[in-house]
N, C-alpha and C positions, 0 to 999 in steps of 0.2 A: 721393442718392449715399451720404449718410451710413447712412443706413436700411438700405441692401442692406449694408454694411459690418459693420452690427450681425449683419444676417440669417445674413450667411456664416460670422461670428466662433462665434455660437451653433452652427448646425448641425455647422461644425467637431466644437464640443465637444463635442457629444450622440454623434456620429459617435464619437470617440476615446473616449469612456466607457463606448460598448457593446462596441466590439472589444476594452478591456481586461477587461472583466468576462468575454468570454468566452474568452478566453486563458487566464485564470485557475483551471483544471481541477487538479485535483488530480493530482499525479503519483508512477507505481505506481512504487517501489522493486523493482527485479526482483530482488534477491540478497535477501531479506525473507520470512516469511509466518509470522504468526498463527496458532498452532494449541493449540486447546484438546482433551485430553487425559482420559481416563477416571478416571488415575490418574497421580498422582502419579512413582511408579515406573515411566512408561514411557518416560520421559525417553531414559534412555540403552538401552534395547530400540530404540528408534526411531529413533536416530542410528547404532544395533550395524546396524539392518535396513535403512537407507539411506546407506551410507558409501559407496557409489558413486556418490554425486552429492555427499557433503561436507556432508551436514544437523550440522546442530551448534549447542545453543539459546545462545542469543545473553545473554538474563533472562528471567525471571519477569514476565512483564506484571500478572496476578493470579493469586495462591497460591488462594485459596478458591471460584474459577470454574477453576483450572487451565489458563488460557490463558502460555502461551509465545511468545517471540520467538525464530525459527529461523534461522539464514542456511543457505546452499547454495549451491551452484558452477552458476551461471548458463550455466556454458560446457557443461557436461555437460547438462542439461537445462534445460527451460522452467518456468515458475512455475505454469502452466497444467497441464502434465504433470505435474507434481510433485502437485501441487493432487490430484488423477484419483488418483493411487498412495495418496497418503495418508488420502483419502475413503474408500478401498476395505480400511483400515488396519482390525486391530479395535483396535486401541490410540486411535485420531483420532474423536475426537465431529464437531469443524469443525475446518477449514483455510478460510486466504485470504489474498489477496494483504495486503502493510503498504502502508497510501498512506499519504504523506507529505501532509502537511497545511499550509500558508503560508496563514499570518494575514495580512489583509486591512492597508493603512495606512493606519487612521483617524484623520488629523491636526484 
């Protein structure tokens, strides 16, 4: 009796360790996207050429690879579509979605 007691206690926890590790996905920021840029200067070409969705860079993620952080009006379009518009940009080298990122708690 004691033994099955052990057995169950264990399995429990094996069980509850794999459904949270797999819960634990990373999650997309839809009002967000990453977009690195040819030039410097296209900054604000590129918020003038998508103000109907409310692009508008957020900072500077890095100056010497020219990656930005955008925001946009989620209600007016998809991230997905946005993504598609701006690929097709000649100002946009890449676009992509921002995932948010939650550190694991290693006690």
């Amino acid at each position: 009796m004691k033994y099955l007691f052990v057995v169950i206690f264990l399995m429990t926890s094996v069980i509850m360790g794999i459904t949270s590790c797999k819960s634990s996905q990373p999650e997309i920021n839809q009002t967000t996207l990453l977009i690195q840029l040819y030039e410097d200067s296209a900054v604000q070409v590129l918020e003038n050429n998508f103000k109907d969705y409310k692009l508008a860079k957020e900072k500077i993620v890095s100056r010497p690879t020219k990656i930005y952080l955008f925001t946009f009006d989620s209600q007016k379009i998809t991230d997905t579509e946005l993504i598609k518009l701006l690929k097709a940009s000649d100002l946009v080298k890449e676009a992509q979605q921002n995932r948010t990122i939650q550190t694991r708690n290693n006690k």
